[in-house]
KEMAR-812007 format. One line per field, with one value per residue (C-alpha): residue in three letters; x, y, z. Coordinates in Angstrom, 3 decimals. Layout:
<pts>
res	c(ala,...)
xx	c(X,...)
yy	c(Y,...)
zz	c(Z,...)
</pts>
This chain:
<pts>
res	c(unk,unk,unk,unk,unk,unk,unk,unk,unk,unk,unk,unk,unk,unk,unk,unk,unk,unk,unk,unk,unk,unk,unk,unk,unk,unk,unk,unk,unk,unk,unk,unk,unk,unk,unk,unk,unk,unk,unk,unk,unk,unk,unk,unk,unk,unk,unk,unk,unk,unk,unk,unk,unk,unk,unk,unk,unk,unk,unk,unk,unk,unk,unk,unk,unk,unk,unk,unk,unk,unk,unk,unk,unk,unk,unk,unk,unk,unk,unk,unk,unk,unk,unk,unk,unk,unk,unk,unk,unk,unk,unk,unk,unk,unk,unk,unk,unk,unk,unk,unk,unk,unk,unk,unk,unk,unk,unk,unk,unk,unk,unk,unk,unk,unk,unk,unk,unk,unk,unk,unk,unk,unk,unk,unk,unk,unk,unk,unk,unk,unk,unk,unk,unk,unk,unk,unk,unk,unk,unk,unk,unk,unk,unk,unk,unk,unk,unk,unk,unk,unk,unk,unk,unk,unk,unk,unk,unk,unk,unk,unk,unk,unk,unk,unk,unk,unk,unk,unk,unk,unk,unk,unk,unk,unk,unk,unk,unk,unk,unk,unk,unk,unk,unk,unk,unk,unk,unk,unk,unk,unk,unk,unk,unk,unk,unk,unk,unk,unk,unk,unk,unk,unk,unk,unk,unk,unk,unk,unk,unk,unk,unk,unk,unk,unk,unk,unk,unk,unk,unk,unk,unk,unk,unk,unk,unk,unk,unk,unk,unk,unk,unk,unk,unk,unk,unk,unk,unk,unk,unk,unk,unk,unk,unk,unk,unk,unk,unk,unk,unk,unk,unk,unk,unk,unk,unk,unk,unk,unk,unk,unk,unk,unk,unk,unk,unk,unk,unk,unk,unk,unk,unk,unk,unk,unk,unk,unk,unk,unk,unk,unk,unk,unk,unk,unk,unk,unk,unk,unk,unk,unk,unk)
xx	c(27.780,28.701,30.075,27.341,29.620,29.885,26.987,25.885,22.858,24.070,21.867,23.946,24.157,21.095,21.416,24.619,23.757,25.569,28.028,29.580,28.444,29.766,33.835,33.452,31.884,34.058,37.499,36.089,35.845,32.312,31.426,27.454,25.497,21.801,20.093,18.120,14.383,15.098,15.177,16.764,20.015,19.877,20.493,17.826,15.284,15.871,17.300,20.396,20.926,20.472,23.015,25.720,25.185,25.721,28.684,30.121,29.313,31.398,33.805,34.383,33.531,30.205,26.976,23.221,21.621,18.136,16.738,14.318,10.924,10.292,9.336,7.206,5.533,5.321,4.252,0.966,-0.014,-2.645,-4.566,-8.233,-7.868,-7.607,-6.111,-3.518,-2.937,-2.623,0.147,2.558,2.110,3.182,5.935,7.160,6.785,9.496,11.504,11.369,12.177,15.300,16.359,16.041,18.070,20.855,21.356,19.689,18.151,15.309,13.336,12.196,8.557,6.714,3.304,0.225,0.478,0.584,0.774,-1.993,-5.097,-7.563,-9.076,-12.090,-13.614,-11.324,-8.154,-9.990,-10.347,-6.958,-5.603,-7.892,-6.435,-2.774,-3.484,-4.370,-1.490,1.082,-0.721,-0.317,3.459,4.203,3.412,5.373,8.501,8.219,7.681,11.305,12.716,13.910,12.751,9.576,10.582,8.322,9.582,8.903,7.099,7.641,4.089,3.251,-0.589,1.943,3.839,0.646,-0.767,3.404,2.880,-0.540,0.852,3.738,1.488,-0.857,2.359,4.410,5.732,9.886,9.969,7.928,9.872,10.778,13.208,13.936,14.918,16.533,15.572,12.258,11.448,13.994,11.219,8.439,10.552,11.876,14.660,15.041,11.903,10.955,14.032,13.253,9.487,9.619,13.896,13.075,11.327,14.341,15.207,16.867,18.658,18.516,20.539,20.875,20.670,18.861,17.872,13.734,13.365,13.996,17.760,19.133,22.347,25.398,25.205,26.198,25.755,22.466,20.823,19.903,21.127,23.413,24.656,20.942,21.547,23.807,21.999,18.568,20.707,22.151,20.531,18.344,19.944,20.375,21.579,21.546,24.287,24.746,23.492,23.735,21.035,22.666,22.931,25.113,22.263,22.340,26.050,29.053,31.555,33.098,33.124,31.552,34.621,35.072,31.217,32.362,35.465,33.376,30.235,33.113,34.451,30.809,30.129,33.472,32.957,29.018,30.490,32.787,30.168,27.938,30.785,31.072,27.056,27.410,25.125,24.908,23.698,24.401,21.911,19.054,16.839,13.075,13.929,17.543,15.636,15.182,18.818,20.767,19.241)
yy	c(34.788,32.612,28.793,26.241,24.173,20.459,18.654,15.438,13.981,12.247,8.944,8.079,4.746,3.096,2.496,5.058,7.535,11.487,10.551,8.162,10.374,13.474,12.689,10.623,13.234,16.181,13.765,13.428,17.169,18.267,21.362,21.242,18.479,17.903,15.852,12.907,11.777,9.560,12.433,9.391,8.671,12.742,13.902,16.219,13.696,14.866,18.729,16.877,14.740,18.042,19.721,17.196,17.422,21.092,20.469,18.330,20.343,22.891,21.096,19.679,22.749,21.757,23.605,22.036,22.854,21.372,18.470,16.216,16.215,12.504,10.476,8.186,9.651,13.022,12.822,12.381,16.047,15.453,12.519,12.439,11.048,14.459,13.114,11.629,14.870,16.571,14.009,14.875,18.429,18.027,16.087,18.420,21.404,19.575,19.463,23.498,23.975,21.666,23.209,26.701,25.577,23.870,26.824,24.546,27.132,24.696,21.662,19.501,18.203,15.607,16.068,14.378,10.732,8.092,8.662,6.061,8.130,9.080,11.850,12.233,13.464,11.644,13.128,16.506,16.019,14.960,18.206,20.160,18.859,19.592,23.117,23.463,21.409,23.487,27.203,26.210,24.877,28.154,30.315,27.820,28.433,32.035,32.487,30.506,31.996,28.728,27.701,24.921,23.471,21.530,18.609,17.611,13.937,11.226,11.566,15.176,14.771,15.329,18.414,19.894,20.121,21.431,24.196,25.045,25.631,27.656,29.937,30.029,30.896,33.497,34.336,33.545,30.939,28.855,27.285,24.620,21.227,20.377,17.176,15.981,11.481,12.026,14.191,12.157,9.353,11.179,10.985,14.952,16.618,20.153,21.745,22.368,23.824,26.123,27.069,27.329,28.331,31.366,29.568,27.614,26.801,23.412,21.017,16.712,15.594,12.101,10.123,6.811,4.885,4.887,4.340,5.862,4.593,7.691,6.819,9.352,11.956,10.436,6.896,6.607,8.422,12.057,14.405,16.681,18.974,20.454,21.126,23.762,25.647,25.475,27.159,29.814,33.066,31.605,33.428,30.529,31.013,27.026,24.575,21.668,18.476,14.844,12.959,9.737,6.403,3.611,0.728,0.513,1.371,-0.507,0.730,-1.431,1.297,4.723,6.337,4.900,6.504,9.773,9.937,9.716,11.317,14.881,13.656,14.020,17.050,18.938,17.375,19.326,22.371,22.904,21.982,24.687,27.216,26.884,27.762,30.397,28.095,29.551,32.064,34.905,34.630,36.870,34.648,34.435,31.924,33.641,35.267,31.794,30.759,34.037,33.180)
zz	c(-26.223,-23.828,-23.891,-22.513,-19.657,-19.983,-17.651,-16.683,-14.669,-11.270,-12.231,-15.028,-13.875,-12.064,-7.897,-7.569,-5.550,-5.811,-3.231,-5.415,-8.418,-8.003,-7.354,-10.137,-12.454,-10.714,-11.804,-15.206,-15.890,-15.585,-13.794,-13.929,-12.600,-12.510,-9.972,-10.600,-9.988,-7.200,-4.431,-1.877,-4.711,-5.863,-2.208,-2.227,-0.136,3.362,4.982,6.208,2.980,1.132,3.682,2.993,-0.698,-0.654,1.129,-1.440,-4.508,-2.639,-2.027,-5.893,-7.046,-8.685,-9.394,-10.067,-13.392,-12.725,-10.574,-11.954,-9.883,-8.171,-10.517,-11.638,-8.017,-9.645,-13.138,-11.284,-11.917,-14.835,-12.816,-12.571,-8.629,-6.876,-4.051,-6.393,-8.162,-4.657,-3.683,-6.984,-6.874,-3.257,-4.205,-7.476,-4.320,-2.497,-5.355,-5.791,-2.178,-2.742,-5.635,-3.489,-0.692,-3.165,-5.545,-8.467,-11.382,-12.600,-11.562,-14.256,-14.646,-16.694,-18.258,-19.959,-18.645,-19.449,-23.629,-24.482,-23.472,-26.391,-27.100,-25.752,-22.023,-19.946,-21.643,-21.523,-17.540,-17.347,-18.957,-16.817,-13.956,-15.223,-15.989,-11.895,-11.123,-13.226,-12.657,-8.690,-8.599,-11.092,-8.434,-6.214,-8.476,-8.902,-4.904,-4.436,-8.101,-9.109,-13.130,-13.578,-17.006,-18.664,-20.603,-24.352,-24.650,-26.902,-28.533,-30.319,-29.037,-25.487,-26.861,-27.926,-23.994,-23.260,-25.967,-24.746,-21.541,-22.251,-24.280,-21.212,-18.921,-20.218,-16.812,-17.060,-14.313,-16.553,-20.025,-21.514,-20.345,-24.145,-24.393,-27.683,-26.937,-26.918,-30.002,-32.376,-31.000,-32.851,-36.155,-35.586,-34.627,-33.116,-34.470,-30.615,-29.963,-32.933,-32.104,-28.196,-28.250,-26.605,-23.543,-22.839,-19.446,-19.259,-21.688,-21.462,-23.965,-25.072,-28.311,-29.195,-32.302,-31.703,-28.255,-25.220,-24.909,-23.280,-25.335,-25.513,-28.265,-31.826,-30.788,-31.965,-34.953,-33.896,-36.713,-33.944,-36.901,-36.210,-33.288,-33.215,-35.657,-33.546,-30.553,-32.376,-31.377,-28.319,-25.464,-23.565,-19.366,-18.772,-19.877,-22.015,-20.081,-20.966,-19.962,-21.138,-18.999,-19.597,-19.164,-22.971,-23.685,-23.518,-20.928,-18.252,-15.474,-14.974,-15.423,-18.666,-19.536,-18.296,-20.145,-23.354,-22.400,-21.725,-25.021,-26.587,-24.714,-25.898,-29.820,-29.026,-28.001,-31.011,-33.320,-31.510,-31.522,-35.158,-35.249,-32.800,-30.960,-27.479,-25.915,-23.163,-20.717,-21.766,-22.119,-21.013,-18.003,-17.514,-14.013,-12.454,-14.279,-12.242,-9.583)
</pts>
């Protein structure tokens, strides 16, 4: 098997953008990076912002685990509006195309929002509509073999639309963004991980106490000696990426928050290796992650 590399989102802390980010998480001694939803701070927005971000990721020796479709513009892909829908599966399209030209394996992707609508005809429009939205940028994906992962909620009524969908898309560009925040929300820890392991394609890892915090591993109340356990044996081709933020931690600078969030990462990784939680690529998305 191999070892999951240490990675951290570029929006760590709110307004940067990656050309502050990136020497900052390069000096701390991360090696992945994954791009945030804010194409204009990611430096995917634009062909020459993208050019000068590839440019620097070369230069510091960095590579792009996922990029997070715009957002909240594209977590538009269930609404009842068509021309709405239209507009954030055209966005969530630009974000593949990025991810293409930059070398990034997977582009992340909200679903069924917003969480407060009933059950009933509207929600069963709504979920209509998604299932066009996510069959058409699927095909989108596969055509640029770059990974659509679609992201656990913080509602189970949410993660029961994501696992009708991945049953309903068994092609390998098409898995699962698991991210550990949102189902410690729902009271749960890692059974996702555990049902839908082997549709894999992208990690966001972050801690909290209830709410959506995005906190640094073990500084909120996630149970992470689960976590190596639900890895073991998954095959997994993407890395091990914090989605944490300092907005509700207590560091004076960002270099301060990186030095712990690698300290977190590495204290992770050793629990993992002592699960044999990690895997060696063979994975159902590990065609969009070799990419």
């Amino acid at each position: 098997w191999r070892m999951m590399r240490p990675g951290v989102f570029t929006s760590f802390m709110g307004g940067m953008s990656y050309e502050t980010a990136l020497p900052m998480i390069h000096a701390a001694g991360f090696q992945v990076v994954s791009l945030g939803g804010n194409p204009q701070l990611a430096g995917y927005a634009t062909a020459a912002d993208r050019q000068k971000l590839t440019a620097l990721l070369r230069k510091l020796s960095l590579v792009i685990d996922s990029v997070h479709a715009p957002f909240p513009e594209g977590d538009r892909l269930f609404a009842e509006d068509e021309s709405m829908r239209q507009e954030s599966v055209r966005l969530c399209k630009l974000a593949l195309d990025a991810a293409a030209e930059v070398n990034g394996r997977v582009v992340v992707v909200h679903l069924l929002l917003p969480y407060d609508i009933p059950p009933g005809e509207q929600r069963d429009r709504m979920i209509a509509q998604g299932r066009r939205s996510i069959a058409e940028l699927a095909k989108h994906a596969e055509a640029r073999q770059v990974g659509l992962g679609l992201e656990n909620g913080q509602r189970r009524d949410y993660d029961e639309v994501l696992f009708d969908l991945l049953d309903e898309l068994p092609t390998p560009y098409v898995g699962l963004c698991y991210d550990s925040g949102h189902e410690h929300i729902q009271g749960r820890c890692f059974q996702i991980l555990q049902q839908y392991g082997n549709r894999l394609l992208a990690l966001h890892i972050h801690d909290n106490t209830g709410s959506d915090t995005h906190l640094l591993p073990f500084s909120g109340t996630v149970p992470w000696e689960g976590f190596g356990k639900a890895m073991a044996g998954l095959n997994f081709a993407g890395d091990l990426v914090l989605e944490s933020g300092m907005t509700h931690e207590s560091f004076q600078t960002p270099e301060d928050f990186l030095a712990e969030a690698m300290r977190r990462c590495q204290r992770l990784q050793k629990m993992m290796t002592e699960s044999g939680g990690a895997g060696n690529g063979d994975s159902a998305g590990s065609k969009a992650a070799k990419k």
